[in-house]
N, C-alpha and C positions, 0 to 999 in steps of 0.2 A: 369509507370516505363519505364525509359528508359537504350537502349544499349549505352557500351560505343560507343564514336563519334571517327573516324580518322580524322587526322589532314587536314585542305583544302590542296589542291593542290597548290604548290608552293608559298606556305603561313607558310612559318616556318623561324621566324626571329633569331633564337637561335643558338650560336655556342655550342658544346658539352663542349666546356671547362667549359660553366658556372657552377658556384656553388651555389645551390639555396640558398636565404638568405630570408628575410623577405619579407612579399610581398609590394609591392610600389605601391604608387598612381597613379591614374589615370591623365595620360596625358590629361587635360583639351583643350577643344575645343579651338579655337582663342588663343592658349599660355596662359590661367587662370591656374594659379595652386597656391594652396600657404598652409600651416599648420595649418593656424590660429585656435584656436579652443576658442571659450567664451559659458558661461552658457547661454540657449536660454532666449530672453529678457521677461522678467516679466509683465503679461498683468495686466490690468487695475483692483485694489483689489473688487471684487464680494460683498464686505463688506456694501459699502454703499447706493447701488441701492438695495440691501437685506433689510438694514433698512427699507429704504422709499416703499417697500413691505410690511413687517410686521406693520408697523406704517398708513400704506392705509389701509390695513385689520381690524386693530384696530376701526379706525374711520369707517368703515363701519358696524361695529359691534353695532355702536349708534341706527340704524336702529331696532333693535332687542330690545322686549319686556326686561326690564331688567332681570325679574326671569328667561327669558330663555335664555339669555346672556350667560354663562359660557361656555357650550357646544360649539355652535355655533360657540363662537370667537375661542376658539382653533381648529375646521374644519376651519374656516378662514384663519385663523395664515398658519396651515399646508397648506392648497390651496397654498396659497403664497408662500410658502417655495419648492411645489413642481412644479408649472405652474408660475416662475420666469422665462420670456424668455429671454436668452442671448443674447446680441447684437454684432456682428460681424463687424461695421460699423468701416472704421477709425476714424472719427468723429462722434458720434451719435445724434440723434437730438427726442428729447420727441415726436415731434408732428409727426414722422417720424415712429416710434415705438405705437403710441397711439391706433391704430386700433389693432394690434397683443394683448395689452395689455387689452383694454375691452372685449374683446372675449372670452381671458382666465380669465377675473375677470365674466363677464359673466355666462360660465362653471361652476366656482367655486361656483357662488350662485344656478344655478342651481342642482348640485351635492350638496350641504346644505341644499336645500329644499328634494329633492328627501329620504337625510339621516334621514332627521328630519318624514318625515314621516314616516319612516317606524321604528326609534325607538321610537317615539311617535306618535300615530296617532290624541290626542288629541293637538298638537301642530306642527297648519300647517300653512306656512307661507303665508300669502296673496300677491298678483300679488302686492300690495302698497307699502308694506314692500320690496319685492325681487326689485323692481323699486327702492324704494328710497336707500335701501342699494346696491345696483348696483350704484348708483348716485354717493355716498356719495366714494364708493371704489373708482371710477374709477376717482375720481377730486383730493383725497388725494393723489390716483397711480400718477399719472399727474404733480403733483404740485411737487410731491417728488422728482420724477425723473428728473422733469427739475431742480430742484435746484443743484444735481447731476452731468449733463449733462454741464448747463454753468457751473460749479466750475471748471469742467474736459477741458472745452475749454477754459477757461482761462488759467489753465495750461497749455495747448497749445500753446496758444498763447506766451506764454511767453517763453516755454521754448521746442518750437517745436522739431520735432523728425530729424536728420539729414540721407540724406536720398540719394542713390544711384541710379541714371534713366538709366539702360540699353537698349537700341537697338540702331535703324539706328541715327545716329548723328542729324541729321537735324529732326526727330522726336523726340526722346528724348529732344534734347533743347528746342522744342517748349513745350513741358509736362511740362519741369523743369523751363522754364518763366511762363507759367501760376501758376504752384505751389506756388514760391515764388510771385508774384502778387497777392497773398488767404492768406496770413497769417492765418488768422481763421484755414484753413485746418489741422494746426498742425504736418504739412510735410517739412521738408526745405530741398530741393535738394544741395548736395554739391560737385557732381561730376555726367558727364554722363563717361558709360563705351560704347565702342565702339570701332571697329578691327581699323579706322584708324583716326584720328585728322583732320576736318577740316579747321585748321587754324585761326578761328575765334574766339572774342576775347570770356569773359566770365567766365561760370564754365567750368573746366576742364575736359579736354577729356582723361579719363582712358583706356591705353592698353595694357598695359601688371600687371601680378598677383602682381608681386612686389609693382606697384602702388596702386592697388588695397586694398591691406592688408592693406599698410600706411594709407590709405583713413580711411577705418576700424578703425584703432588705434587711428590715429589722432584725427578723426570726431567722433567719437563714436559709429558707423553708427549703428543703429537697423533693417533701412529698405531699400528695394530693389524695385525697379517699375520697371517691364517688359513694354513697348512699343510697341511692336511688338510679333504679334503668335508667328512666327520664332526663335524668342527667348528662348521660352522654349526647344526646341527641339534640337535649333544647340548651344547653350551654356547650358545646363544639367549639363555639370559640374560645372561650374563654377557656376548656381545659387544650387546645391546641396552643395557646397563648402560652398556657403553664409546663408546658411541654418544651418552649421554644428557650421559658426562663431556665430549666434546666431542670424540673421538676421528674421525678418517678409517679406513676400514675396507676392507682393500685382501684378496684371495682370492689366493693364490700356489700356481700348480701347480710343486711340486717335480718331477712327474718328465714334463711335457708341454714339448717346445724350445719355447722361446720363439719361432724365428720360425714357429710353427705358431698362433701368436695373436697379435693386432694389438695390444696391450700388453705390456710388457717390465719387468723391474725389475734390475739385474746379471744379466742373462741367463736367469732365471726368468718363464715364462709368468705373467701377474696380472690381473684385473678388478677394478675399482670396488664392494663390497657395499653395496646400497641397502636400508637395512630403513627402515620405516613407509611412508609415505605424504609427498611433497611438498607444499607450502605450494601450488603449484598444481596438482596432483592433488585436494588438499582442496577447492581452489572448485570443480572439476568435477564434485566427488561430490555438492557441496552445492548445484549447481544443477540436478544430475541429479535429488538428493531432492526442489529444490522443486516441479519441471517434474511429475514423476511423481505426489507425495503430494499436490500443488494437486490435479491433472488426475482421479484417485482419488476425492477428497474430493467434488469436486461430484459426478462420475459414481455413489457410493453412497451419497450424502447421503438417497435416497428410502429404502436398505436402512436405515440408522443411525436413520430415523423411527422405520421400523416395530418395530425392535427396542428401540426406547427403547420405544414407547407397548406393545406387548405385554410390557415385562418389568413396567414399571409395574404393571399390570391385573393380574400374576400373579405378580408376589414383593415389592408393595410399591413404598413410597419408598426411593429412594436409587439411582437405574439406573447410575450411574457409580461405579467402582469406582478411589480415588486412591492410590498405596501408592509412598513410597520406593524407588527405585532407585540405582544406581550407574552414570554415565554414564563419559566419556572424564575419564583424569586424575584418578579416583576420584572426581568432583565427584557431588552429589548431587541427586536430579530427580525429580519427581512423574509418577508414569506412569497414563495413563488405560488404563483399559479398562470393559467390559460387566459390572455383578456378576452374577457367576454363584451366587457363595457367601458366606454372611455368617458372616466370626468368629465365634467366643463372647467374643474378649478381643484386647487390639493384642498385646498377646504372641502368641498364634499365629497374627495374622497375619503379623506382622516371623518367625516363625521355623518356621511348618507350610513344610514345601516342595512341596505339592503336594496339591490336593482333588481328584484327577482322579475318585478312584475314591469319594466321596463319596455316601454312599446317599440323604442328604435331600436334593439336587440335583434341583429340578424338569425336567420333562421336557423344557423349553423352554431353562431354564438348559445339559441337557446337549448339548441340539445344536449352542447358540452355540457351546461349546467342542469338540464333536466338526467342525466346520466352519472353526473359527479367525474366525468371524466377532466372538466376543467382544472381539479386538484391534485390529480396524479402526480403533477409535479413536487407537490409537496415531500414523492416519497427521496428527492435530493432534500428537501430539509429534514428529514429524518437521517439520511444517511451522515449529513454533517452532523447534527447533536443538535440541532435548535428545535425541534420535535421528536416526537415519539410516536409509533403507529395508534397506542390508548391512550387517552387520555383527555383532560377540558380543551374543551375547545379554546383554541388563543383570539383574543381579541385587543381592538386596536388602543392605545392607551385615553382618546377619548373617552371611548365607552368604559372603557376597564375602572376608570376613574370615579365616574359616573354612580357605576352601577354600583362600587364599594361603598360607597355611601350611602345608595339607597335601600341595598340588599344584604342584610347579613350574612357573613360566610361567604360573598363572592368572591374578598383578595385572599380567601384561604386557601381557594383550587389553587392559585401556581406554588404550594409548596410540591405542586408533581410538575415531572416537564408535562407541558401541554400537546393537545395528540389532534392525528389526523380524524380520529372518529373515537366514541367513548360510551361511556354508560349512559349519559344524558340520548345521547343520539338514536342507541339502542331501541330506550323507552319511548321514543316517540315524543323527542323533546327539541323540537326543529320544527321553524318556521314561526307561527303566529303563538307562541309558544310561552308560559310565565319565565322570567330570567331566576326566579326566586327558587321555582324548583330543581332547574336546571343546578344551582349553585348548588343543592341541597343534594343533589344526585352524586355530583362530584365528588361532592366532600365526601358523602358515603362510600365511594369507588376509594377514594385514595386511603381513608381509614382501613376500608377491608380488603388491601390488594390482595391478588394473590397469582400468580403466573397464569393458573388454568382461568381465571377469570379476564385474562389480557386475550385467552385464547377464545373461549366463549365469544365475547364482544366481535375480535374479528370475523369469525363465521356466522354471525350473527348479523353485522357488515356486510360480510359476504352472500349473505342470503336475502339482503333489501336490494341490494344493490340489484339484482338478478330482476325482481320485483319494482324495479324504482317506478316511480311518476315523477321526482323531477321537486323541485323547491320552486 
């Protein structure tokens, strides 16, 4: 848990006049910015490389005495249904997959025999049988899937995916000659994006968002080739943007051989880029908050007495302190915490950013906030769902406003819910503190989430806290 931060030092872009309104987007890196928004593109139906599973299992089932057929094939059936390995590949290729897929047909007979003994011990399978039925599974798997496989790269071919090559112009083009030189690949490059045109003739050189979007609408574009490391980190908005249009987001090492990595695209090295957080990532986090901020709650429900009933006694009514924030998605949420400080006017509260150093702040008020005990309360807004225990810090829509304008990549943190302490916090990014990096932290945290990094952070938390000196 962290204190609130003061504004950096001559880092405050805001005239007083303003009047907070909705929060706005984030000033994209190289001038990208644009609204577009489409349903994320629909992968490949699971449907029919599931058939040619279940229909391999079958035929391995031939192997099997027939009185004791029944049993078995439905352990088969099931095997298959639950050691179906997904293929991530752009293009995928049977003979490419064949090893992952006898391994787990493998398992599966083995885990058939193991069951069969032990519900029957009178029927146990011989090394002949688990041999020839391993055989028989793993030529059906085989045959299936490549039937699967070419149908799906015909489609391809035919009717390839159009497709966006971002970074340094002169590498991109050469990505996006070889792409289109592959037909097979199933990629057709229809524009590179890039800060500046070099003049030469071609596919088109995209620089600024407007163009971009058109490309989008136009082309239909599903997918996006990064070029270049650099990419991901000095254009973040912009492939977050493309992410949101509904784009697949593929990383291509121009000068790494492809067979030095287990993905391939026309013979360039490629990975899968995953930004935000998964729809089941999300329930993990959200059951991680509940487990954690219930278990908190009661354990310092005695501290939260005594600090209500002493602020009471010594600054008055009104011990809860309610004030607008800005959660996940810009939505908007009422944030509890301890009053430490009382306004003169709702104007400076919606726009003071910070009373740390507040001289009429009673002596009790400032240890709440030298302690971070004043936000404890927050862990009721985690338990409701308007926070999270990781995550950016939320802030008011004043500033929130503000700062998207001044600061790239700041209205990209609320694609996470917003948290009581986070990776910026961690690093030592509180107080008199840049907002630029802060935003930059965030976005790196929600790009590379990952559970043990939610755990990290809180004992991490948990060990300033022990340490604190106070904002």
């Amino acid at each position: 848990m962290t204190a609130e931060s003061t504004v950096p030092s001559g880092a405050q872009p805001w005239d007083h006049g303003f009047s907070p309104v909705s929060v706005l987007p984030a000033r994209a890196e190289g001038g990208f910015r644009f609204p577009l928004r489409r349903p994320p593109a629909r992968p490949a139906s699971p449907l029919p490389l599931l058939t040619a599973d279940l229909f391999a299992a079958l035929v391995g089932g031939v192997a099997l005495d027939e009185a004791a057929r029944p049993l078995p094939v439905a352990l088969l059936v099931s095997g298959a249904l639950l050691l179906r390995p997904p293929s991530a590949r752009p293009v995928p290729g049977v003979l490419d997959e064949l090893p992952a897929v006898c391994g787990r047909i493998a398992v599966v007979w083995l885990v058939l025999a193991a069951l069969l003994a032990a519900y029957d011990p009178g029927r146990v399978l011989t090394a002949s049988t688990l041999l020839l039925g391993c055989a028989l599974h793993a030529a059906a798997a085989g045959a299936g899937r490549g039937v699967v496989h070419w149908r799906r790269r015909v489609v391809l071919r035919r009717h390839p995916r159009p497709a966006l090559v971002i970074g340094p112009v002169v590498t991109a083009r050469r990505v996006a000659a070889a792409l289109l030189r592959q037909p097979g690949c199933g990629v057709r490059p229809v524009g590179v994006v890039a800060e500046h045109p070099d003049g030469a003739g071609g596919l088109p050189v995209l620089t600024t968002g407007e163009e971009v979007e058109r490309a989008l609408i136009q082309n239909g574009v599903r997918v996006a080739l990064t070029v270049h490391p650099a990419v991901r980190t000095e254009k973040g908005s912009l492939l977050r943007a493309l992410v949101e249009s509904g784009c697949v987001l593929w990383e291509v090492d121009a000068d790494t051989p492809a067979y030095e990595m287990r993905e391939q695209l026309a013979g360039f090295a490629v990975r899968r880029l995953d930004l935000g957080v998964r729809r089941r990532a999300s329930v993990v986090k959200r059951l991680l908050d509940i487990a954690v901020a219930g278990a908190l709650l009661v354990l310092v429900s005695p501290v939260l007495l005594v600090c209500a009933v002493v602020l009471r006694l010594t600054d008055g009514p009104g011990v809860v302190f309610r004030q607008e924030r800005i959660g996940k998605d810009g939505r908007p949420f009422t944030l509890l915490k301890f009053r430490t400080h009382r306004p003169a006017d709702e104007h400076e509260a919606a726009t003071r950013w910070s009373v740390a150093g507040e001289r009429k702040m009673t002596p009790f008020c400032r240890f709440l906030r030298q302690t971070s005990l004043d936000e404890l309360l927050q862990l009721w807004n985690v338990v409701r769902g308007d926070m999270s225990l990781v995550g950016p810090r939320p802030e008011r829509p004043y500033f929130v406003a503000q700062f998207s304008q001044a600061y790239p990549g700041y209205a990209a943190r609320h694609r996470m819910q917003t948290g009581i302490t986070g990776l910026s916090q961690v690093n030592g990014l509180r107080g008199d503190t840049s907002i630029e990096d802060r935003a930059r932290f965030d976005n790196a945290y929600i790009d590379n989430w990952s559970l043990w990094q939610d755990v990290c952070i809180l004992l991490r938390t948990a060990a300033a806290l022990v340490r604190s000196t106070g904002s």
